[in-house]
C-alpha positions in Angstrom: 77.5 -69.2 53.1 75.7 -67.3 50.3 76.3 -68.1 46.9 77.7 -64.9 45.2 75.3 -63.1 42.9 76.8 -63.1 39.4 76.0 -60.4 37.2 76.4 -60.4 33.0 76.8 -56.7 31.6 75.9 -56.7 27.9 77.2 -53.6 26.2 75.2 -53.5 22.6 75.7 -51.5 19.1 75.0 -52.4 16.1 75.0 -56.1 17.4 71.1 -56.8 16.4 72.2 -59.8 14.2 74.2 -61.4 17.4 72.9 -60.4 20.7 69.9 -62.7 21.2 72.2 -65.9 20.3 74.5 -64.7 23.1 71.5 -64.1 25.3 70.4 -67.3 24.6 73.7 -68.8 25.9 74.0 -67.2 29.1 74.1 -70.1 31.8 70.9 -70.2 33.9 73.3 -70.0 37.3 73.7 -66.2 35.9 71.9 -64.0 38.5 71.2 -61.2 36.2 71.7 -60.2 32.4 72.0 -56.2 31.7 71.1 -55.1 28.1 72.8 -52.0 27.6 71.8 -50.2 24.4 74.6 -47.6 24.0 71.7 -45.2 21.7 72.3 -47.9 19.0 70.1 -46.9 16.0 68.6 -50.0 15.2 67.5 -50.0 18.6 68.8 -53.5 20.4 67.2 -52.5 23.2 63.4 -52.7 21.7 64.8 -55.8 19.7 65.6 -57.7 23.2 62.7 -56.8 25.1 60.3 -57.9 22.5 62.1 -61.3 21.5 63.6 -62.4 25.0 61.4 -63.7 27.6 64.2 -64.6 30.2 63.6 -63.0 33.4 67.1 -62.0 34.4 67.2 -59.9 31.3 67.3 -56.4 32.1 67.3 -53.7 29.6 69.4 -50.0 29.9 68.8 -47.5 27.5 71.6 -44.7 27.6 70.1 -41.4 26.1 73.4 -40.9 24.3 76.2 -43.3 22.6 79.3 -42.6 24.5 80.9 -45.5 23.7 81.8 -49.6 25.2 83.1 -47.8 28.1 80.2 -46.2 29.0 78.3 -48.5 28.6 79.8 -51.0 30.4 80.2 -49.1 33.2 76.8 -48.3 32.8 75.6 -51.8 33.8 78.5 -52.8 36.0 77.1 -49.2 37.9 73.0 -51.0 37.9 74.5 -54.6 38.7 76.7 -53.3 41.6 73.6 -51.4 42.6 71.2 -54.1 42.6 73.4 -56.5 44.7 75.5 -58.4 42.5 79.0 -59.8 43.8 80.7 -60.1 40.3 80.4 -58.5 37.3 81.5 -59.5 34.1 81.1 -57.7 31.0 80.7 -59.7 27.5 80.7 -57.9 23.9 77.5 -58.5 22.0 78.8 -59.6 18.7 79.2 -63.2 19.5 83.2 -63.1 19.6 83.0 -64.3 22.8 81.6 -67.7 24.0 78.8 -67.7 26.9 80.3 -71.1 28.3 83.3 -69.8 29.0 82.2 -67.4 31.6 82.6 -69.9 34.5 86.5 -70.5 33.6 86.2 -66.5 33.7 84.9 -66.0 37.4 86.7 -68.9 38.8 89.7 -67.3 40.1 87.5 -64.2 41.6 85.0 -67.2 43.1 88.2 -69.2 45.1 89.6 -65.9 46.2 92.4 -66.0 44.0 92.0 -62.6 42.1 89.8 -59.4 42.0 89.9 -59.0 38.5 89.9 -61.4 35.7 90.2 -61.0 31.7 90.3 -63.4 28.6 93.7 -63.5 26.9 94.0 -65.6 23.2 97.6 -65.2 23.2 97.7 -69.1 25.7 98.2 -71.0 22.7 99.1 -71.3 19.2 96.1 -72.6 18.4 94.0 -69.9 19.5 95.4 -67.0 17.4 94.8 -69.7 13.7 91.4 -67.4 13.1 92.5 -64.1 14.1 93.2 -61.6 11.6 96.9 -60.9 11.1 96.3 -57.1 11.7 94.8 -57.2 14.9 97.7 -60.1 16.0 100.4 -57.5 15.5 98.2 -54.7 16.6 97.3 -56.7 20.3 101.0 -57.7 20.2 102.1 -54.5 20.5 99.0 -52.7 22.6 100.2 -55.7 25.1 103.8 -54.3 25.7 102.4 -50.8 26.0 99.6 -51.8 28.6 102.0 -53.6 30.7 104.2 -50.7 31.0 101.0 -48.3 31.4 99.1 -50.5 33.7 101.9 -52.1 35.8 100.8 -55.9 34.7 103.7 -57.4 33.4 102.2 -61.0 33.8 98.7 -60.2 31.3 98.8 -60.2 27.7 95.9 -59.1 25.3 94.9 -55.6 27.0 92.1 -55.0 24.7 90.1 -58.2 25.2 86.5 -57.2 26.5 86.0 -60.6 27.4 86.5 -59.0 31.8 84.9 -60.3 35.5 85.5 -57.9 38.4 84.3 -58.3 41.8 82.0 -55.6 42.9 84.1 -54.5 45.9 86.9 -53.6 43.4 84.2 -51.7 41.1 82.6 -49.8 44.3 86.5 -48.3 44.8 87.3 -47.2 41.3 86.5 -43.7 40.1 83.8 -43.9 37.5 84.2 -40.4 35.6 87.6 -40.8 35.0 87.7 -43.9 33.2 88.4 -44.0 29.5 84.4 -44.6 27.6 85.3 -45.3 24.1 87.8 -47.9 22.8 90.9 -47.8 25.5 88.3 -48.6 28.6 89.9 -52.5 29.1 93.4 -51.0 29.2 92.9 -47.8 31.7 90.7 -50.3 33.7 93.7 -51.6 33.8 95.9 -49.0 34.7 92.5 -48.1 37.4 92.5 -50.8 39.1 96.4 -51.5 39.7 96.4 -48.0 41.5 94.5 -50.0 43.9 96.9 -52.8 44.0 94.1 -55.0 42.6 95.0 -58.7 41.8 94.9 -59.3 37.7 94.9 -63.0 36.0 94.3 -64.1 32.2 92.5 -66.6 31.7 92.9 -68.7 28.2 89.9 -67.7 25.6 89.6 -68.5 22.1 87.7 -65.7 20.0 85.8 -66.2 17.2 86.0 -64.0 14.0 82.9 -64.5 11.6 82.7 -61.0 9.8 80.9 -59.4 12.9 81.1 -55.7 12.3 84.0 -53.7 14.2 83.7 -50.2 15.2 87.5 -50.2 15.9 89.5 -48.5 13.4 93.7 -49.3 14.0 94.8 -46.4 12.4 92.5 -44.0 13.6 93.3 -45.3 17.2 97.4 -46.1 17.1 98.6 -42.7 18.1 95.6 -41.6 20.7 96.1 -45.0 22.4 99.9 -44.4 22.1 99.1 -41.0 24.1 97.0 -42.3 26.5 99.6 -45.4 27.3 102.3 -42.8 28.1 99.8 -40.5 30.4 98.9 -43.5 32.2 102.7 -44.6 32.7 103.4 -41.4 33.8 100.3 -41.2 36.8 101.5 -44.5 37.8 104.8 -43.9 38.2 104.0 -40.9 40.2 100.8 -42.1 42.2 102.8 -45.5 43.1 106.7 -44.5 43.4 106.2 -40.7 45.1 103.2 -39.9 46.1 101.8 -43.0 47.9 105.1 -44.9 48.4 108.7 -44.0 47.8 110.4 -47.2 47.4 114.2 -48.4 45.9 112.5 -48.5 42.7 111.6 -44.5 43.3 115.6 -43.8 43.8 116.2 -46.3 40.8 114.1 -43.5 38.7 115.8 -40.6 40.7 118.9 -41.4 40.1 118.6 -43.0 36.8 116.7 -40.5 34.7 118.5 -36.8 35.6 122.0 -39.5 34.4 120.3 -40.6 31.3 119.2 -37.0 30.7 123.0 -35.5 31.2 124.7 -38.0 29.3 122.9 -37.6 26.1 122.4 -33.4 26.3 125.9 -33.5 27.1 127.4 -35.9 24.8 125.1 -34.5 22.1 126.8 -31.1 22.7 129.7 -31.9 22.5 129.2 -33.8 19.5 127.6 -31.0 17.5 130.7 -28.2 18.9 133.2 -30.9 17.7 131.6 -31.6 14.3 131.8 -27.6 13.9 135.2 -26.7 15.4 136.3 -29.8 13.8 138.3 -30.9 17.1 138.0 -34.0 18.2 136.9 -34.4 21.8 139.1 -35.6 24.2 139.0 -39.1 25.9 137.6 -37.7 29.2 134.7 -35.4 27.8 133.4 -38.8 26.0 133.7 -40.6 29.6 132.0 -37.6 30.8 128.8 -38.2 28.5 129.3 -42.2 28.4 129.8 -42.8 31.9 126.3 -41.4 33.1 124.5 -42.5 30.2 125.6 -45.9 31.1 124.8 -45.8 35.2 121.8 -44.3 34.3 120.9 -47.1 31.9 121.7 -49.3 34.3 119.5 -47.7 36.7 116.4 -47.5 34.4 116.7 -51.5 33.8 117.0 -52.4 37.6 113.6 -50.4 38.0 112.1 -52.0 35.4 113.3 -55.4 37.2 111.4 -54.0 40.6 108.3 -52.7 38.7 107.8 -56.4 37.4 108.5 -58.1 40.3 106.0 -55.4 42.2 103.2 -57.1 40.3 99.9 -57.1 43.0 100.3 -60.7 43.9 97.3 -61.1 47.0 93.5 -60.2 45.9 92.6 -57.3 47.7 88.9 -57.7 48.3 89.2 -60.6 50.5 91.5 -58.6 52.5 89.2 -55.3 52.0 86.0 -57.7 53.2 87.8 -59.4 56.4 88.8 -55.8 57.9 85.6 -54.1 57.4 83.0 -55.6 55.1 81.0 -52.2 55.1 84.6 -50.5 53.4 83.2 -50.3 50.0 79.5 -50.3 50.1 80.0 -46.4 48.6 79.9 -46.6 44.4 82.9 -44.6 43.6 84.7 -44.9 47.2 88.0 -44.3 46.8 91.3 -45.3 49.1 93.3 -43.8 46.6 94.7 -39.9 46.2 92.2 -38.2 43.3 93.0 -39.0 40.1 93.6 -37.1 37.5 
């Protein structure tokens, strides 16, 4: 049996002070490293090639900065290309440790999962040297993703720290995924519309006053957007268009309810406060009664969304029916995305 090809993507910007360290760290069972120098202008790229001598180092210059997302899939899009059987993607400012890659790919390696990313929300102890802003910020991006994505067993969305298996890369549309700072959580979101299999694995970060291009407040409210577009594709890809399930009449049922009661208890409300009448006993039941069937109906949905987690890895079973059925970069089984 061959052993699979494993494949380090390197995404790089204004990382000169870190990146050879993490180069240096890489594990020699790593196939192939990808240098990819997202148009940083202290030129990474030129720094790398003249200082690293490793073979498997490969550097990819993009003409333009578009942003970790790019870039990433930049090199994912070259590793994929040049045979590799998993990919995993590492930031450049040291945050992340080298040896922890093969905890990483271990669950794609046994079979157990296509996708796998680093959480530091397994333990207490892992959070000690994380800034208190980017705790509360991850705590709440987290409850966001998992309604946007459909993972309601991951935590830590935005860790970069990621290891897909090239199958699962080959199926996912490449021009529609997010470039710049949301790329971890609408991979996310991506690759559960293929009913891809998603597992944390424990990390522990390190902070040491690397330089962050991410700015929280400039970011809360687009990544707030961008959460409730994806929640809204997923809902309609995975509940009408490609199935229609007793979570689908859940939502059919429950919303139009939820809807009624509150337009029609506001109503009423606002024409009693101004005829000063009081309503009677069965126009409140008439608002309160569908508001509350309604809510009811909105929680048992959420109850089947989380329990219709992707359980079974899906490249195993994409391999063993046809191991030609994603050789195509950007194949898709999926309806196009919008």
């Amino acid at each position: 049996m061959t052993t699979p090809r494993i494949a380090v993507i390197i995404p790089c910007y204004r990382v000169e002070s870190k990146i050879l360290d993490v180069v240096a760290r890489i594990q020699p069972d790593i196939a192939a490293i990808y240098v990819v120098d997202d148009a940083c202008p202290l030129r990474v790229g030129d720094l790398v090639e003249r200082e690293v001598r490793d073979p498997r180092v490969r550097v990819i210059r993009r003409a333009e900065n578009g942003g970790v997302g790019a870039a990433t899939m930049t090199g994912m899009a070259a590793a994929a290309a040049d045979g590799a059987d998993i990919l995993v993607k590492i930031d450049g400012d040291g945050q992340m440790d080298p040896a922890l890659i093969p905890s990483l790919v271990r669950p794609l390696l046994s079979a157990q999962a296509d996708y796998a990313k680093g959480t530091r929300f397994f333990a207490p102890e892992y959070l000690v040297d994380m800034p208190v802003v980017r705790l509360l910020g991850n705590s709440v991006l987290s409850l966001l993703a998992k309604l946007s994505s459909g993972y309601w067993n991951i935590m830590d969305p935005t860790n970069g720290f990621i290891a897909m298996h090239a199958t699962i890369f080959r199926l996912l549309p490449h021009g529609k995924i997010a470039e710049r700072f949301f790329f971890e959580s609408d991979m996310l979101f991506r690759v559960n519309l293929l009913r891809a299999n998603v597992v944390d694995v424990p990390i522990r970060a390190h902070y040491a006053g690397e330089f962050s291009n991410l700015r929280i407040a400039r970011v809360i409210l687009p990544f707030i957007w961008y959460h409730l577009r994806n929640l809204a594709k997923r809902i309609a890809y995975s509940y009408f268009l490609r199935d229609f399930s007793v979570g689908s009449l859940y939502l059919v049922f429950g919303v139009p309810a939820v809807l009624f009661g509150i337009i029609f208890g506001a109503y009423e409300w606002i024409e009693s406060v101004q005829t000063d009448v009081v309503a009677s006993a069965g126009t409140v039941m008439l608002a309160a009664l569908p508001l509350v069937m309604g809510f009811q109906l909105l929680l048992s949905f959420l109850a089947f969304d989380i329990a219709n987690v992707p359980r079974l890895p899906l490249h195993v079973r994409l391999l063993e029916s046809d191991p030609h059925a994603a050789d195509q970069p950007g194949a898709s089984v999926l309806p196009k995305q919008n």
